[in-house]
C-alpha positions as CSV (number, residue, x, y, z in Angstrom):
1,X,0.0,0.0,0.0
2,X,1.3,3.4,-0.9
3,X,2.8,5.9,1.8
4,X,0.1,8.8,2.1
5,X,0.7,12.4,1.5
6,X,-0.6,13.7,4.2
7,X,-3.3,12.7,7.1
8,X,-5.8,15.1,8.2
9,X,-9.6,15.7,8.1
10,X,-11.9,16.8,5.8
11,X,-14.9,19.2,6.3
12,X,-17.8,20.2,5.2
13,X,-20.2,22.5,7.7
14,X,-19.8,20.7,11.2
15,X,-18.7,17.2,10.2
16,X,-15.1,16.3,10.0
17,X,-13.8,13.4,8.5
18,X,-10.5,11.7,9.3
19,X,-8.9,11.3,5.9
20,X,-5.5,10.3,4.2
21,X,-4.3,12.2,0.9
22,X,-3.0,9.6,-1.1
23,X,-2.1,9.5,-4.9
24,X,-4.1,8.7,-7.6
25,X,-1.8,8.8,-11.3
26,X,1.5,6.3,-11.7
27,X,4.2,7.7,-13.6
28,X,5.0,5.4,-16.2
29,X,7.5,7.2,-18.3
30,X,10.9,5.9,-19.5
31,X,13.8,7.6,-18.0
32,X,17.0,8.1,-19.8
33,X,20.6,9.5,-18.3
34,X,23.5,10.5,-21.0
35,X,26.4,9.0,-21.4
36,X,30.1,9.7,-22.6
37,X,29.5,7.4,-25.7
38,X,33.7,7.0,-25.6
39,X,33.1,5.2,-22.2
40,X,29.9,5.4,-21.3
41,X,30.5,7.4,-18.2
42,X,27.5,9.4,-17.1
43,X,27.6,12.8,-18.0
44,X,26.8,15.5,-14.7
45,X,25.9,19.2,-15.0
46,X,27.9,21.7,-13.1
47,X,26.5,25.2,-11.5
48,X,28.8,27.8,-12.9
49,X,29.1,31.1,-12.4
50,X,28.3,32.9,-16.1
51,X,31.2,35.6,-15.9
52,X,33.9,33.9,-14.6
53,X,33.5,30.3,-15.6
54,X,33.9,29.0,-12.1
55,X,32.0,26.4,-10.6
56,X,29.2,27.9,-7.6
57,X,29.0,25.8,-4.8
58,X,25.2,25.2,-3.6
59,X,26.2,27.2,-0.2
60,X,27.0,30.2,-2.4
61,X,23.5,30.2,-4.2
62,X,20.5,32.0,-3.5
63,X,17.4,33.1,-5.5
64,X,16.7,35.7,-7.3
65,X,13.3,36.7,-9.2
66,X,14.3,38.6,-12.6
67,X,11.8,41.6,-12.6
68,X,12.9,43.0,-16.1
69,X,15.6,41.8,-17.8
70,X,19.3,41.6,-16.3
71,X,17.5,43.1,-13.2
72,X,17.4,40.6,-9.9
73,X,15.9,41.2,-6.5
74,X,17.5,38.6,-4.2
75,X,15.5,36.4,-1.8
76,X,15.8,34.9,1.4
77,X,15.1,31.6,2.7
78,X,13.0,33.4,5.0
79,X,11.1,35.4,2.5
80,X,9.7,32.3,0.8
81,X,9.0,30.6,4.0
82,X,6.9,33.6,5.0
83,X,4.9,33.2,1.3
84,X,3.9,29.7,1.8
85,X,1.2,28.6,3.1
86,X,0.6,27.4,7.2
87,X,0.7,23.4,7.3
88,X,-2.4,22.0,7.8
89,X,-3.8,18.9,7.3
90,X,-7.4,20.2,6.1
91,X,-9.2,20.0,2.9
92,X,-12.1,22.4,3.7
93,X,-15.0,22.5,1.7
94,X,-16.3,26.1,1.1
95,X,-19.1,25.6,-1.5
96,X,-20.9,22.7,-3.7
97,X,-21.7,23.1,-6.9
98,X,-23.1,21.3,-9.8
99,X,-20.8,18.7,-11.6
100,X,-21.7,20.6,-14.7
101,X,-20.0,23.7,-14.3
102,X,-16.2,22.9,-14.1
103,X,-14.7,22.7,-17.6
104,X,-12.0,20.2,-18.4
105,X,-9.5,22.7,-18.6
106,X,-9.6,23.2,-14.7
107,X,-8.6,19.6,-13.8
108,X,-5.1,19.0,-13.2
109,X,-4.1,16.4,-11.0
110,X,-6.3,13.5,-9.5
111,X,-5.6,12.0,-5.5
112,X,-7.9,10.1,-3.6
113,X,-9.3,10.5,-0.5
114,X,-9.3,7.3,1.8
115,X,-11.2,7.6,5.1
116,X,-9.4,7.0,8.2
117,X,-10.0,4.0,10.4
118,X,-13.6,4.2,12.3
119,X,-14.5,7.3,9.7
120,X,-16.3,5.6,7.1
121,X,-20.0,6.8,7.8
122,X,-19.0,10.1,7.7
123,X,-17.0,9.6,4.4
124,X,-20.0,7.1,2.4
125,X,-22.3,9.8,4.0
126,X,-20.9,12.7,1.9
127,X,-20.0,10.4,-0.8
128,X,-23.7,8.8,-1.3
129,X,-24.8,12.6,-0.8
130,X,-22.8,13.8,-3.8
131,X,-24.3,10.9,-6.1
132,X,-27.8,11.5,-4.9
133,X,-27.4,15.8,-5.4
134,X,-25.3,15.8,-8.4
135,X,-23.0,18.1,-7.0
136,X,-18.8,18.7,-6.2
137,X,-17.5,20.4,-3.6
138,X,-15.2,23.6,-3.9
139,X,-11.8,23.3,-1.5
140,X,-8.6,24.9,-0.6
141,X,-5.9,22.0,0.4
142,X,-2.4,22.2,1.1
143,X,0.2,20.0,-0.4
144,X,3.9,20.3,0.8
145,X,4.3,24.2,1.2
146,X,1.8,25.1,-1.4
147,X,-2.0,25.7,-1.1
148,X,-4.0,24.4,-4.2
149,X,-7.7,24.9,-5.5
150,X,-9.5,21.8,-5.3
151,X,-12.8,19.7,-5.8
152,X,-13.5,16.5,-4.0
153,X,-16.4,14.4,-6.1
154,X,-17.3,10.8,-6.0
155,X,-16.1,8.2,-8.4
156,X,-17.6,4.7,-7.6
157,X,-17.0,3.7,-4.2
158,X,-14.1,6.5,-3.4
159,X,-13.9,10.5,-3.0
160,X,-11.5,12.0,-5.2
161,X,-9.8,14.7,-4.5
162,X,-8.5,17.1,-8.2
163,X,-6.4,19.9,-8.0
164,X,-7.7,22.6,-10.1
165,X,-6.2,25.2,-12.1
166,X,-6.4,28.7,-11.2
167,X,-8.5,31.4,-14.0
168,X,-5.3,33.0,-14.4
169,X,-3.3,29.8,-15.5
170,X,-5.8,29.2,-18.6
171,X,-5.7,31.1,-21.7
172,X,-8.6,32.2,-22.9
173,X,-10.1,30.9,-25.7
174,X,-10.7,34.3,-27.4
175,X,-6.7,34.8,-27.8
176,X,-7.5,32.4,-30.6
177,X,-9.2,32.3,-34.5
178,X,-11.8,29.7,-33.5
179,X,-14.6,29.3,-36.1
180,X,-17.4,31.7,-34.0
181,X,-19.8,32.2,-36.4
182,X,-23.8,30.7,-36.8
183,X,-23.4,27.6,-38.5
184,X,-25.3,28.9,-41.7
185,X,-22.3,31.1,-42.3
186,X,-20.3,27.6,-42.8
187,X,-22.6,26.0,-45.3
188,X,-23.3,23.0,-43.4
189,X,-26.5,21.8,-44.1
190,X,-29.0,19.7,-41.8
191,X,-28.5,16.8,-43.9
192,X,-24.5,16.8,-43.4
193,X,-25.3,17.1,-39.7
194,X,-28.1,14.2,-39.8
195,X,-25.2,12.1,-41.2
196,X,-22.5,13.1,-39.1
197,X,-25.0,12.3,-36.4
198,X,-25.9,9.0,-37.7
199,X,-21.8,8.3,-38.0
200,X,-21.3,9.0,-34.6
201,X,-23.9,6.8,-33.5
202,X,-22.6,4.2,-35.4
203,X,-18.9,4.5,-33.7
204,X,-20.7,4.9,-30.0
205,X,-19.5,2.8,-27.5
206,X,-18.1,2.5,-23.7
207,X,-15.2,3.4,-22.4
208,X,-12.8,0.9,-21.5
209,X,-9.3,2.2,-20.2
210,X,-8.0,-1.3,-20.4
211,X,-8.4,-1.5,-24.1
212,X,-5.6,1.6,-25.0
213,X,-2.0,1.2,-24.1
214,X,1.0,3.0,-24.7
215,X,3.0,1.5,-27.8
216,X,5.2,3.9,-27.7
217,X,6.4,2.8,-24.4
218,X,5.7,-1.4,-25.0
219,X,8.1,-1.3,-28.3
220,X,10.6,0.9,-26.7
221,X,10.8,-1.4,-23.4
222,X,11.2,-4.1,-26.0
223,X,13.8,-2.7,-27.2
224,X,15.4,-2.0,-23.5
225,X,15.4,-5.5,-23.3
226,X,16.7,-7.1,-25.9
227,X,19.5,-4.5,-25.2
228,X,19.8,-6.2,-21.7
229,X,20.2,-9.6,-22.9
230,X,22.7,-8.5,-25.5
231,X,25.1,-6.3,-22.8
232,X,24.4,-8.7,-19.7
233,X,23.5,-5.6,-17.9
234,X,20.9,-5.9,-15.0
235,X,19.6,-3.8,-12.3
236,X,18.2,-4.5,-8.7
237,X,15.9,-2.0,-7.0
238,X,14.9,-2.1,-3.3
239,X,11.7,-0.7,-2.7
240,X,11.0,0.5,0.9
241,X,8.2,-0.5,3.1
242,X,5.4,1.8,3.3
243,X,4.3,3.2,6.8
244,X,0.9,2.6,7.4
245,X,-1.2,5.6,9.0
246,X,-4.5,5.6,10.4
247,X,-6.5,8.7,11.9
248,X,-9.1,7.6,14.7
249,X,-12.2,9.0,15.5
250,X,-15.3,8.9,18.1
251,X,-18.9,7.9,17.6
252,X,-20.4,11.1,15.8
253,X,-24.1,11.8,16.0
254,X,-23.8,12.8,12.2
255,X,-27.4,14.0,12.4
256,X,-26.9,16.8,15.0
257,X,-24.3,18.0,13.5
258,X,-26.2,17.9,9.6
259,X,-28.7,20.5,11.6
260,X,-27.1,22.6,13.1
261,X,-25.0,23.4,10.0
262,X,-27.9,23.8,7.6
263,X,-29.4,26.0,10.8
264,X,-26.5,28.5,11.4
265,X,-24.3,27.5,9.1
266,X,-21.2,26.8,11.2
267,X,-18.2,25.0,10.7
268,X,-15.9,23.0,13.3
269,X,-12.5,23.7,13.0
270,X,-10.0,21.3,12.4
271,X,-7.9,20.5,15.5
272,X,-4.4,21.5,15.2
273,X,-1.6,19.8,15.9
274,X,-0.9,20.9,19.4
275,X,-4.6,20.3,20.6
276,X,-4.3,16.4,18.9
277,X,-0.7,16.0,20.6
278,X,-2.3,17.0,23.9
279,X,-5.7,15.0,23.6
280,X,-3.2,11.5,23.0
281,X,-1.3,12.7,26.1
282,X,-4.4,12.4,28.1
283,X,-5.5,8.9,26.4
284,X,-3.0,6.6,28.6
285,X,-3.2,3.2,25.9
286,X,-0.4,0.0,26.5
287,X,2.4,0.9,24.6
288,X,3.3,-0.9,21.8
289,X,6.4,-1.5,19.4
290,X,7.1,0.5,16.0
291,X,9.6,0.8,13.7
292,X,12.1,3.6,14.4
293,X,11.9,6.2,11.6
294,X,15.3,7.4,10.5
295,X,15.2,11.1,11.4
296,X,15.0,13.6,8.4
297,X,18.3,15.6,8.8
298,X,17.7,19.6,9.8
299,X,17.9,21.7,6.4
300,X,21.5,23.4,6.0
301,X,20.6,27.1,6.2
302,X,22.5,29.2,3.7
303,X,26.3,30.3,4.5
304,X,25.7,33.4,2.8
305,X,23.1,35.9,3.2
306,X,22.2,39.2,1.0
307,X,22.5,42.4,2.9
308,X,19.4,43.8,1.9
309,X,16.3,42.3,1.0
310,X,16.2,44.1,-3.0
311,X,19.2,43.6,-4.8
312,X,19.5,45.0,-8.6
313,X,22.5,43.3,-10.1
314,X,23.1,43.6,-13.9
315,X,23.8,40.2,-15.9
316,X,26.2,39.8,-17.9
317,X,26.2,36.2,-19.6
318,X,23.0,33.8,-19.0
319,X,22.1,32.9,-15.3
320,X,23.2,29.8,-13.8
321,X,20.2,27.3,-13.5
């Protein structure tokens, strides 16, 4: 079973539900490194400084945001820090609306949302719900550092969970020479649309996912591997074991809390980490054993540091990546 994202609640009015963020896409693609073809050495990239040639090592680096160009203000560790968004484990539900009115373009990138252990009638609840209204709900999440627009709709017997692009990431259509015109204009008559109708029709079917593959991918692993038998070359990868996490919750009188949300329209916060830390404190359970977890070493902080927080430095040469 995969390692979840994150584990948290989600909300909707007064009802929280323990949930884990876990992902929904696999990444398939075929990776390739270059190689020194005169002995197949791999081939690394080095930071260097554009005027002088000289390599930059990463204590030396900072960022910089290139307002106009050849212009840089510098930025802090501290200054993107401060930008991000607070950690929390919440996928809040501001809104439903109907299924209908998000546009393909929006969609981004799919998780799913699987309910934590004693929290499925509050999960099926809002699923079934869903099916029954026709209806999405409207979220903020964060992932990592960053916080995302989101929808969390029902697909079978699970919630998903879709990112969702922001208006300002689309392009509008209008940028571009799309045929706008009444369809008179285009001398299509209703004949050539009853026959494109009928063709359509005739080419209708079901979608089944299992029925399209990548060939790309299938000839060009076939061609990996007779590679490998020629060259004797083999590789072993160790895959770790996942943690499993599960988020507990009480008996919830789910009906209460349905009337006293659609009565004053409150929501229950989720609890933060402090007030959860504090409530397992309290809850004295036998002790049992668990696999240490190596811990994550402290980030280095920067060496270096701008003296001021807007620095205008002309370039000369291209910018080291």
């Amino acid at each position: 079973m995969a390692r979840p994202i994150w584990t948290g609640t989600l909300s909707f009015g007064l009802l929280n539900v323990p949930i884990r963020l876990m992902t929904a896409e696999r990444k398939v693609d075929l990776h390739f490194r270059m190689l020194d073809q005169r002995n197949n050495q791999p081939v690394r990239y080095e930071r260097v400084n554009a005027e002088s040639g000289e390599e930059v090592p990463w204590k030396d680096i900072v960022k910089a945001y290139e307002y106009s160009k050849g212009n840089y203000v510098v930025l802090e560790e501290s200054d993107i820090r401060s930008a991000a968004a607070e950690a929390h484990e919440t996928v809040e539900i501001d809104t439903f609306i109907d299924a209908g009115q998000l546009t393909p373009a929006y969609f981004e990138k799919p998780y799913f949302l699987v309910p934590g252990k004693k929290a499925e009638k509050g999960y099926v609840l809002l699923r079934e719900t869903l099916k029954r209204t026709k209806k999405i709900g409207i979220a903020r999440v964060v992932i990592r550092t960053r916080e995302y627009l989101c929808a969390v709709m029902p697909q079978d017997e699970a919630l998903m969970l879709v990112l969702l692009r922001f208006p300002q990431e689309l392009v509008d259509a209008e940028e571009y020479a799309l045929p706008d015109k009444p369809v008179a204009d285009y001398r299509i008559s209703d004949r050539e649309l009853d026959m494109a109708g009928e063709l359509i029709e005739s080419m209708a079917g079901k979608f089944e996912p299992e029925s399209y593959r990548d060939e790309f991918r299938e000839r060009l692993t076939a061609v990996i591997e007779q590679r490998l038998k020629s060259k004797g070359v083999t590789t072993t990868l160790e895959e770790e074991e996942p943690a499993h996490a599960n988020a507990t919750t009480n008996v919830v009188d789910f009906m209460a809390l349905l009337k006293k949300s659609i009565e004053g329209k409150e929501r229950t916060p989720a609890k933060g980490k402090d007030e959860e830390k504090s409530e397992k404190k309290s809850e004295k359970k036998p002790a049992t054993k668990k696999a240490a977890k190596k811990a994550e070493p402290a980030p280095k902080k920067s060496a270096r540091k701008s003296p001021a927080k807007k620095v205008t430095a002309t370039r000369k040469g291209r910018k080291a990546g």
